[in-house]
C-alpha positions as MATLAB code, in Angstrom:
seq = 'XXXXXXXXXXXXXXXXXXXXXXXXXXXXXXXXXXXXXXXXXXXXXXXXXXXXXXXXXXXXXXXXXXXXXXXXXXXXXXXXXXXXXXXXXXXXXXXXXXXXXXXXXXXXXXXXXXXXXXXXXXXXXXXXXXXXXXXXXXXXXXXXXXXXXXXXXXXXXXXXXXXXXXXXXXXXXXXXXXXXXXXXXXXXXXXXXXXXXXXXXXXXXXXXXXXXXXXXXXXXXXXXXXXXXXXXXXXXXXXXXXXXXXXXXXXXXXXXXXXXXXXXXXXXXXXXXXXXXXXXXXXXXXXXXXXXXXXXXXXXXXXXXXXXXXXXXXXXXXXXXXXXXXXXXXXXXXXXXXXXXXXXXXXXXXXXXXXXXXXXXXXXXXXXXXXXXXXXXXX';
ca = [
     -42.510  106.613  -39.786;
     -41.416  105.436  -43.456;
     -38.629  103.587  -43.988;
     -36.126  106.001  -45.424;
     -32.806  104.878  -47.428;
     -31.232  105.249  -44.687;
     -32.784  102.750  -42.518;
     -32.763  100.464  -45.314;
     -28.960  100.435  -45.556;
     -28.725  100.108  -42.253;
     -31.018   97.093  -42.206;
     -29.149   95.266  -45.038;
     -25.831   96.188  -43.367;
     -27.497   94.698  -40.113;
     -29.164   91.368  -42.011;
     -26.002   90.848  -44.004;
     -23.705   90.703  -40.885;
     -25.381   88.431  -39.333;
     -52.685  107.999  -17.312;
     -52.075  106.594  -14.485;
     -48.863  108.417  -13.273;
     -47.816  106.532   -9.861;
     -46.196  108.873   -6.994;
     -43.601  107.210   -4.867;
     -42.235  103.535   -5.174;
     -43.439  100.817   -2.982;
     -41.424   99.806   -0.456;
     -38.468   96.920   -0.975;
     -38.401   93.628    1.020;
     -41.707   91.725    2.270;
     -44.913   93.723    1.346;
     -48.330   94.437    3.316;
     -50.184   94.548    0.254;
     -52.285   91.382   -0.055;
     -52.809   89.481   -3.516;
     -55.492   87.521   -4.726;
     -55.722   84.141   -6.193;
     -57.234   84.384   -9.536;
     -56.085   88.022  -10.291;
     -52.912   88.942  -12.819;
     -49.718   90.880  -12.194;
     -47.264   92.063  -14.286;
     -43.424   91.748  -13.542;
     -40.648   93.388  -14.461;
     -37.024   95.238  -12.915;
     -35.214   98.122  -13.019;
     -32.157   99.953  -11.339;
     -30.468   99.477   -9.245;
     -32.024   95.641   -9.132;
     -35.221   95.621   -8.045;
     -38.693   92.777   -9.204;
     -41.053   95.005   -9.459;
     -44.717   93.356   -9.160;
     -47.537   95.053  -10.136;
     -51.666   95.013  -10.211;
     -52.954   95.118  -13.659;
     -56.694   96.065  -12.343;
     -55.432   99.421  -10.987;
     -51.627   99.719  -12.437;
     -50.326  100.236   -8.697;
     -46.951   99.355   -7.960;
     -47.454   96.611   -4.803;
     -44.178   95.780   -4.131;
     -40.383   96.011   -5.278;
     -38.144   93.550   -4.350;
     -34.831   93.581   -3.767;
     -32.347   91.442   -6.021;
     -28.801   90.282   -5.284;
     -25.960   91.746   -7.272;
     -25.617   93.618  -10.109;
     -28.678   94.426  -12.256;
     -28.490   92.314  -15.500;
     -29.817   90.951  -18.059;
     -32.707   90.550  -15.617;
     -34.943   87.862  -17.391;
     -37.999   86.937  -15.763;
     -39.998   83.676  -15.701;
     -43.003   83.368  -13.597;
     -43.496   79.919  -12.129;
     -47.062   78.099  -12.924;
     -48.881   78.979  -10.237;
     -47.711   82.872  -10.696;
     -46.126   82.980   -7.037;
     -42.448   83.135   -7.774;
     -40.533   84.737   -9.967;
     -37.412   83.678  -11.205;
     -34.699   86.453  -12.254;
     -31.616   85.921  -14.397;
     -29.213   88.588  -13.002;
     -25.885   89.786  -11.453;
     -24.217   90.734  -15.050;
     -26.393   87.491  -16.534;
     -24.659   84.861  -14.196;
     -27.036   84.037  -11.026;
     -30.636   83.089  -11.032;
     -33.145   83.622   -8.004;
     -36.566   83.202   -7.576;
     -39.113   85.488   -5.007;
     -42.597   84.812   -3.847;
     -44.327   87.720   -5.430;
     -46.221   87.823   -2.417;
     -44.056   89.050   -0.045;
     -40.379   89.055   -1.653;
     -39.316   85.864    0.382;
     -36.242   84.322   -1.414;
     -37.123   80.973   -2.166;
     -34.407   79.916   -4.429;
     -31.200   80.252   -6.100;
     -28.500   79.357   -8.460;
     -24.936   80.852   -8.312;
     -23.684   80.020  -11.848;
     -19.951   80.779  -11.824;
     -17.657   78.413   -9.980;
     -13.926   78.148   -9.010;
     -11.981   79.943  -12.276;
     -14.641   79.372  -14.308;
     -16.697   81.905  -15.140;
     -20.628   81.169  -16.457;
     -22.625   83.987  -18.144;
     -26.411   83.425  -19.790;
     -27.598   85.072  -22.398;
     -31.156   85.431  -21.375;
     -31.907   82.122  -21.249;
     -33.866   81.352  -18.840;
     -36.724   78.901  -18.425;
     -38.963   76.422  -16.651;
     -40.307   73.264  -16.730;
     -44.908   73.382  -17.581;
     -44.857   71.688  -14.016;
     -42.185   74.096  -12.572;
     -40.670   71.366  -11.003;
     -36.761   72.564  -13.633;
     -35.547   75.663  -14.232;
     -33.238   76.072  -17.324;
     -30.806   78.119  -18.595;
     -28.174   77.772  -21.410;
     -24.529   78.967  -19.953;
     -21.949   79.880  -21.955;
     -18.792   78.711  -19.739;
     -15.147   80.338  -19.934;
     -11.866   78.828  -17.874;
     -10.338   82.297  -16.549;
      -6.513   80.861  -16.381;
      -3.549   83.089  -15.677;
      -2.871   83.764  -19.112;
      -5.933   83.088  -20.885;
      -9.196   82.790  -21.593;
     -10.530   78.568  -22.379;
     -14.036   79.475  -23.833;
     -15.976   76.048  -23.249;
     -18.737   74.522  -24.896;
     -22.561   76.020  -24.176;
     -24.690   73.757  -22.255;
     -28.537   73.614  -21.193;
     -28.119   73.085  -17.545;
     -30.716   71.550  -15.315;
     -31.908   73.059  -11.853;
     -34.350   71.264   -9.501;
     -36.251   74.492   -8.158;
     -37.390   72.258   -5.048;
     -33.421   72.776   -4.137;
     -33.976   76.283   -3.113;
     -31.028   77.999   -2.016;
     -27.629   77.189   -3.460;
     -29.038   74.763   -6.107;
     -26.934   73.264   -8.657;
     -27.737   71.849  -11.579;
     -28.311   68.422  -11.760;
     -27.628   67.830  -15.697;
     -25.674   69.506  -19.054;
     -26.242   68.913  -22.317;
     -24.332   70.834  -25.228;
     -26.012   73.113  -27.365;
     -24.964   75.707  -30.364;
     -23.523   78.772  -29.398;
     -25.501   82.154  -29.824;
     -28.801   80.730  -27.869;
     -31.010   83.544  -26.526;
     -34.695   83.436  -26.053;
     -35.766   80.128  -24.354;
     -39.095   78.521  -23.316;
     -40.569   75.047  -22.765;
     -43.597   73.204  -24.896;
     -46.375   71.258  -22.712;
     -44.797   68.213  -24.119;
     -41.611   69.377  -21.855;
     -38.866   70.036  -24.735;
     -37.276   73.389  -24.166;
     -37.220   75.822  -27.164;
     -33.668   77.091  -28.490;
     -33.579   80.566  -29.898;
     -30.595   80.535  -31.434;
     -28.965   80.629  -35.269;
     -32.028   77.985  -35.981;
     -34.736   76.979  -34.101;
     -34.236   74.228  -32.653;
     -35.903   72.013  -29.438;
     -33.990   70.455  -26.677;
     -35.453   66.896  -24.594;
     -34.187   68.511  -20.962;
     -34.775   64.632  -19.797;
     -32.066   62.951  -22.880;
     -30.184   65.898  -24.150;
     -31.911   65.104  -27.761;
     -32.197   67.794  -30.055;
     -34.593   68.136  -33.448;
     -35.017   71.402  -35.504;
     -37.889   73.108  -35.651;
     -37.056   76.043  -38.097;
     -34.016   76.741  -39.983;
     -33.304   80.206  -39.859;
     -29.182   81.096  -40.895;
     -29.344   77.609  -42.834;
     -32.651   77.814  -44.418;
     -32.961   76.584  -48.006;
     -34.371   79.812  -49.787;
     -32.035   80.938  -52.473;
     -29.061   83.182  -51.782;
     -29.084   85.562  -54.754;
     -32.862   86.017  -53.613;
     -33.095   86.380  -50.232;
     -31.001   87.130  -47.629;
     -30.817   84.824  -44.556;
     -32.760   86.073  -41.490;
     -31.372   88.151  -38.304;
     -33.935   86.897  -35.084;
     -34.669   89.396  -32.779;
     -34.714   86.831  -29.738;
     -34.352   89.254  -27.066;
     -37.615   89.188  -24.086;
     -39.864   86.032  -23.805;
     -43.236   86.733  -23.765;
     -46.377   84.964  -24.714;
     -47.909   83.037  -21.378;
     -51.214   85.505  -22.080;
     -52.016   82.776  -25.012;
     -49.300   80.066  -24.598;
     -46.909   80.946  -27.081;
     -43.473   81.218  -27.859;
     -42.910   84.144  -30.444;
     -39.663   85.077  -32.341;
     -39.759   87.996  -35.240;
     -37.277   88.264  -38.004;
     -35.980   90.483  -40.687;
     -35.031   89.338  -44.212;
     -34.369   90.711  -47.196;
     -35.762   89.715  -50.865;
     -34.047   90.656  -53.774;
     -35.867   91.704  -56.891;
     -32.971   92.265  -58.659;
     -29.436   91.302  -58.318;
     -28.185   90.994  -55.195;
     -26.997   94.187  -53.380;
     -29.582   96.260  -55.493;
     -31.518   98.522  -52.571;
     -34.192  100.040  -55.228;
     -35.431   96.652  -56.308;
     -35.158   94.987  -52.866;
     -38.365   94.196  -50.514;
     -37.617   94.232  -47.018;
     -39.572   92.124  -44.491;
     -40.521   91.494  -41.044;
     -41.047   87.927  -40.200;
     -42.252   85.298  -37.640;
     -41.849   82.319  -36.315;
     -44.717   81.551  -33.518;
     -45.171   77.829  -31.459;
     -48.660   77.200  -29.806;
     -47.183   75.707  -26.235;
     -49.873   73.288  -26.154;
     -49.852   71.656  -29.535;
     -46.068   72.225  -30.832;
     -47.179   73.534  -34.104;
     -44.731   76.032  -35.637;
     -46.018   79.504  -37.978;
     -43.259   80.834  -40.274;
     -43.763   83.465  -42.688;
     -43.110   86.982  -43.577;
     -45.593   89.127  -41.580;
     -45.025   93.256  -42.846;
     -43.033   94.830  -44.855;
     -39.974   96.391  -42.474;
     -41.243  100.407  -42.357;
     -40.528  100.538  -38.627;
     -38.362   98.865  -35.980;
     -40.316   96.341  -33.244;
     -37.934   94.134  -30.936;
     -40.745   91.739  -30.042;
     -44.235   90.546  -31.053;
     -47.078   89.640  -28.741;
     -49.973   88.103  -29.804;
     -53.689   89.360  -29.424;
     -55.348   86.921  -27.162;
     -58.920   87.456  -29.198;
     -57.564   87.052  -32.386;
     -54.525   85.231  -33.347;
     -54.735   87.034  -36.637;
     -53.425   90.631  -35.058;
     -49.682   91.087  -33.655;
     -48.929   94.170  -31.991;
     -45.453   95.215  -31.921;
     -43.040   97.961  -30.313;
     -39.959  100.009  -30.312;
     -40.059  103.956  -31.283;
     -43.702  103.320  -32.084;
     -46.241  100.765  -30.910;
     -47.732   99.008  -34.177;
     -51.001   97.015  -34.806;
     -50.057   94.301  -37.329;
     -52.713   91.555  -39.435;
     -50.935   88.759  -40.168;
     -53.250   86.922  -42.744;
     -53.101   90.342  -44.717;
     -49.469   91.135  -44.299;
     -50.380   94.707  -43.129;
     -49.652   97.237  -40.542;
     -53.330   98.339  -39.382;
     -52.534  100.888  -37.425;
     -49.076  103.125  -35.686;
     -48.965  105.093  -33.032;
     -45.865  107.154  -31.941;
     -44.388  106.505  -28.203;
     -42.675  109.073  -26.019;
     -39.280  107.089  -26.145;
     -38.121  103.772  -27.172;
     -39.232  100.559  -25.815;
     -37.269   97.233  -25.570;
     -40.441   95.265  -24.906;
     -44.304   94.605  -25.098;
     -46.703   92.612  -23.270;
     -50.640   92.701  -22.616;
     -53.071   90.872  -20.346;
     -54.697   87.341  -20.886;
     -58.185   89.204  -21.840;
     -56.776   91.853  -23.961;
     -57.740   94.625  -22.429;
     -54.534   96.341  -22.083;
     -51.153   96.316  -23.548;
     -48.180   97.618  -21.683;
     -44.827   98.633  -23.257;
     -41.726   98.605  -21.232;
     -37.836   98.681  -20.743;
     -35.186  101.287  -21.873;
     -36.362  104.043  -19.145;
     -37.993  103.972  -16.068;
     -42.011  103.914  -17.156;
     -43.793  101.618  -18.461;
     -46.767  103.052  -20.931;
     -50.172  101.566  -21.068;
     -52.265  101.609  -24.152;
     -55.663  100.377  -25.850;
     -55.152   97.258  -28.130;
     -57.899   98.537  -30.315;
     -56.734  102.197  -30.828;
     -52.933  101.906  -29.303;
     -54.145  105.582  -27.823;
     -52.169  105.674  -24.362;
     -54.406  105.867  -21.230;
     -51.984  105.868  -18.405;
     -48.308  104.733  -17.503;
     -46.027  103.747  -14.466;
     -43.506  105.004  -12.923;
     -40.493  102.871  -11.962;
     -37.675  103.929   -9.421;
     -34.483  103.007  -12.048;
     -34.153  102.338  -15.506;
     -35.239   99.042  -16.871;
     -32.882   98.238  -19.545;
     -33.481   94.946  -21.334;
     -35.266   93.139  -18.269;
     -38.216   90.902  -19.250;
     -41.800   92.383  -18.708;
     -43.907   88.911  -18.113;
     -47.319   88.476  -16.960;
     -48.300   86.120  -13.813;
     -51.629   85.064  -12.802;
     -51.913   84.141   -9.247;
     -53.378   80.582   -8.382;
     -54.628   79.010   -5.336;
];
């Protein structure tokens, strides 16, 4: 699909303001499915709140567990070992985590407190030891008369707590922080107006990227809008944030001389190093990036189309059209398979090397903007 005039106004109005068809569900609560140390499983939710875990061998549904409250914004982060999942939900305010095993409950964090009202975008986090769980709250006093917006914080959770854990330390942080994730060297990622890193232990914070305040000329380009919505990225150990920009050719404003780009900003975990550059020109729409686990050179990206991305060359290698939209992308740690999720209720599988779809799953409720995140069970 070619990006029309249309689509480009729409993206400069956007940048300048800122088949394997499974029958039946598995059953909710504990499972008698049994898992395997050493094998992968992806997770994900859907309506009306349910942590869906599933095989990525045979695409079976194993079990669906039920969540507490009200479905939303349902970010996932599976523990190091793969055997809990931790869900951001209840309208973005609580956190718990399940053992993926058998849907035991073995922890959680009610947000909200008193008149005061805590709601996280997203964020949601843990420690490369698992021992924290973070998340950035956005805090509002709820007082007779009026709302007392309060400054964001990264808080703190000890996940050995279990249930009813509070969190043990704050530290500020800028507003608009979505996407989170934590480096091996411990410092939490910040996915916010700039990129910035957080020391969870001191509160200290050192930019990484700047993204609304970087130094490229105004009159030539126009400051970047992240699309920091699902984390993704344990397949390779990654952190991975696209971006849209525009370059002008001309003066400012003028659409027929303009370039318009898709660009990225990707961390390796391990070593803290930081990629930045424009990666396509912007013909199509992706809300997320994974990367190819055999070649760090090819990005594959989704929304109304799955796309096949080089980014040495700067060129889309290859499209293909999907049945609907989809909010999100992931694909297992060998590369066999990418799957493309959220929005409805399937998830579609594909081929990394052709993006030709060879099967899907079929989920009992929509799944919105929940996180689809790959675990890998350990001993």
């Amino acid at each position: 699909m070619k990006l029309t005039h249309l689509y480009k106004a729409s993206a400069m109005t956007l940048a300048l303001g800122g088949t394997a068809l499974l029958s039946g569900c598995a059953s909710t609560g504990s499972g008698d499915t049994a898992m395997v140390a050493g094998k992968e499983y992806l997770l994900t939710s859907s309506r009306p709140n349910l942590l869906h875990v599933v095989d990525v061998e045979t695409n079976k549904l194993l079990r669906s567990c039920k969540i507490p409250g009200i479905f939303g914004s349902n970010s996932i982060v599976p523990s190091p070992d793969g055997r809990i999942a931790y869900v951001l939900t209840n309208k973005w305010e609580d956190v718990y985590g399940f053992d993926i095993t058998n849907c035991e409950t073995v922890f959680s964090a009610r947000q909200s407190y008193k008149n005061v009202q805590v709601k996280t975008i997203i964020s949601l986090a843990l420690s490369p030891d698992g021992n924290e769980l973070y998340t950035v709250q956005n805090p509002v006093v709820k007082h007779r008369d009026r709302f007392e917006v309060q400054q964001p914080r990264l808080a703190v959770f000890n996940t050995a707590d279990g249930l009813h854990a509070k969190a043990k330390r704050f530290y500020p942080v800028d507003r608009r922080i979505t996407k989170i994730g934590t480096m091996d060297n411990g410092e939490v990622i910040l996915g916010g107006a700039d990129l910035k890193a957080i020391d969870p232990q001191t509160g200290d914070i050192r930019v990484l990227k700047k993204l609304q305040n970087w130094q490229r000329p105004a009159d030539k380009w126009v400051a970047p809008d992240a699309f920091a919505m699902q984390a993704q990225g344990e397949h390779v150990g990654e952190y991975i944030l696209p971006y849209f920009t525009i370059k002008w050719n001309g003066a400012p404003g003028e659409m027929e001389k303009a370039e318009f780009w898709w660009g990225m900003n990707r961390i390796d975990l391990a070593s803290g190093k930081l990629e930045s550059n424009e990666l396509v020109p912007f013909e199509f729409i992706f809300f997320n990036l994974v990367t190819d686990p055999n070649d760090p050179d090819i990005v594959y990206g989704a929304f109304n189309n799955l796309s096949k991305h080089s980014v040495s060359q700067q060129k889309t290698l290859a499209t293909e059209d999907l049945e609907h939209t989809y909010y999100t992308i992931n694909m297992t740690r060998d590369g066999s398979r990418l799957y493309v999720g959220g929005t409805s209720s399937d998830i579609s599988i594909h081929d990394p090397k052709t993006l030709k779809k060879t099967g899907s799953i079929q989920l009992p409720g929509d799944m919105s903007t929940a996180d689809m995140r790959i675990a890998r069970l350990r001993d």
